[in-house]
N, C-alpha and C positions, 0 to 999 in steps of 0.2 A: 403739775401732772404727777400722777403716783406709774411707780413703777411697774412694769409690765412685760412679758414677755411675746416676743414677735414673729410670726410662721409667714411664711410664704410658700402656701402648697403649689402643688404643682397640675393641680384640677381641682373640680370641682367636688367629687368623692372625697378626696384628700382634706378637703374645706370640712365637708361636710364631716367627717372626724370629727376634728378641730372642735369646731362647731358643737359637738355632740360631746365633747371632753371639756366644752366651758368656754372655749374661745369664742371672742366677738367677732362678727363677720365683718371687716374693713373695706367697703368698695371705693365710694370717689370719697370718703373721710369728712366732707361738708359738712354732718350733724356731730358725727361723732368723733370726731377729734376736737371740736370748740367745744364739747360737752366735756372731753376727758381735761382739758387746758381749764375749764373752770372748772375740775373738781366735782362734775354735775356725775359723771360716769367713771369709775376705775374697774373695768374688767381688768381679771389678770391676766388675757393675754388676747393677742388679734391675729386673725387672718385674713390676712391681706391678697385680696383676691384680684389684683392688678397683672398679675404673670400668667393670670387663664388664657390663654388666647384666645381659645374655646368659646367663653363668657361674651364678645366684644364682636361686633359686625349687624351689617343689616343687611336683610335679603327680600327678595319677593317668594312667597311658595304660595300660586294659585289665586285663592283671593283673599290673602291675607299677608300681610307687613311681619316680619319677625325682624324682632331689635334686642338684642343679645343683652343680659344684663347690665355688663359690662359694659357696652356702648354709651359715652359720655355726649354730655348734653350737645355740645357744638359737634360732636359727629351727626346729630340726627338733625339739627338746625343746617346742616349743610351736604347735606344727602341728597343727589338727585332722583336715587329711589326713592326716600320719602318726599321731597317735592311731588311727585309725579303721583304718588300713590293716594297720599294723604297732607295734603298742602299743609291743612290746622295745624298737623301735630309737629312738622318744622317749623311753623311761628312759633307754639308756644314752648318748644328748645329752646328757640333766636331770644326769647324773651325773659329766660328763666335767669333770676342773678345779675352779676356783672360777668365780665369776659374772661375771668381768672375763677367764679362758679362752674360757667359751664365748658370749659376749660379739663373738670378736674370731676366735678359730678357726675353721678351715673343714674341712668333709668333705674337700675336692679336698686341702687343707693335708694332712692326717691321713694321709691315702690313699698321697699320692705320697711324702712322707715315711718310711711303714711301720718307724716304731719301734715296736718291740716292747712297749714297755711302752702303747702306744695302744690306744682301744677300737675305735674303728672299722674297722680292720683283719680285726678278728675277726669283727667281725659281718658285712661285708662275705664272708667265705670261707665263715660259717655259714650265711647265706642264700643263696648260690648268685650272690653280682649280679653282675652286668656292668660294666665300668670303661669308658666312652666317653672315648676321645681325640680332638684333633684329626687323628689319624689312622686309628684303627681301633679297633674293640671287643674288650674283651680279660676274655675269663670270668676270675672270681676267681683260680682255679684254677692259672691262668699270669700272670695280676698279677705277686702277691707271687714273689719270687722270694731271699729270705735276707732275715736283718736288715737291716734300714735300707735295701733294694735291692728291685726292683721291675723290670717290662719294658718299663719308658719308655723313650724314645728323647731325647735332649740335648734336640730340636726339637719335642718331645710334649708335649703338656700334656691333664689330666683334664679335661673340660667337663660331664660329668655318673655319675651311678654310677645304675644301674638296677636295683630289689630287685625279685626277684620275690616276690610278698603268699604270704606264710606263714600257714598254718590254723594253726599254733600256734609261739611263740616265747619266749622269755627270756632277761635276760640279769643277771648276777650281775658286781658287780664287786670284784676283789679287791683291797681296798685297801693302798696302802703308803704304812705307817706314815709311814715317812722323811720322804716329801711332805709330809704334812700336807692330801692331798687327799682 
């Protein structure tokens, strides 16, 4: 791993600095810390957006699920608000990784990442949700934008994704082998 230097702001403004000064946004680390260990990524410096508080929770507002970036996988796999609201989208948390991914992973991580082989991606463009930034809301629809690419801006960061409650949903995951996930 190459040398680097480390922030931990203290919101999400403060990120977004960061961010906009060259720093890599650090949520649950899954892609990109196994990226910076083999030498695949060296920014020179990360913000680690683990101390937002802000960033992390789920709520119901109307008729619609908000799930904080920050909110890591087995939080929303164990949610009785999202049981209750949208059954799918806790299986496919329950299912993402092994127990020490979702453990450590985050929505916001998943999202702004949009590797292809991710689940949350999908569900995200199947339910129709909303990507909130610290700048602006941006339907699924125009999120994603190609593999690994998205409509973020350098100085952008996700702070919450907003599902609107589906009368009916499911989600299947196709597993690869390879993994061993």
């Amino acid at each position: 791993m190459y040398a680097f230097n480390y922030e931990r702001p203290a919101s999400a403004a403060d990120a977004a600095r960061l961010a906009a000064a060259g720093a890599k946004i650090l949520a649950g680390g899954q892609t990109l810390l196994a990226s910076m260990k083999l030498r695949l990524a060296s920014p020179p410096s990360l913000a680690d957006l683990g101390g937002i508080a802000a960033l992390a929770g789920i709520r119901r507002e109307g008729n619609a699920l908000v799930i904080g970036a920050m909110t890591r996988h087995a939080a929303v796999a164990d949610s009785a608000e999202v049981l209750s609201a949208i059954p799918a989208l806790a299986d496919l948390a329950g299912h993402i990784g092994d127990k020490q991914i979702r453990a450590m992973g985050t929505l916001g991580g998943s999202v702004a990442n949009n590797d292809p082989s991710a689940c949350y991606p999908s569900a995200v463009m199947a339910l129709g949700a909303t990507v909130v930034t610290t700048q602006r809301s941006i339907a699924a629809d125009d999120f994603f934008t190609g593999m690994f690419s998205t409509a973020l801006n350098e100085d952008e960061i996700i702070t919450e994704i907003r599902f609107p409650i589906a009368k009916r949903a499911a989600y299947i995951k196709f597993k690869q082998p390879a993994s061993r996930f």
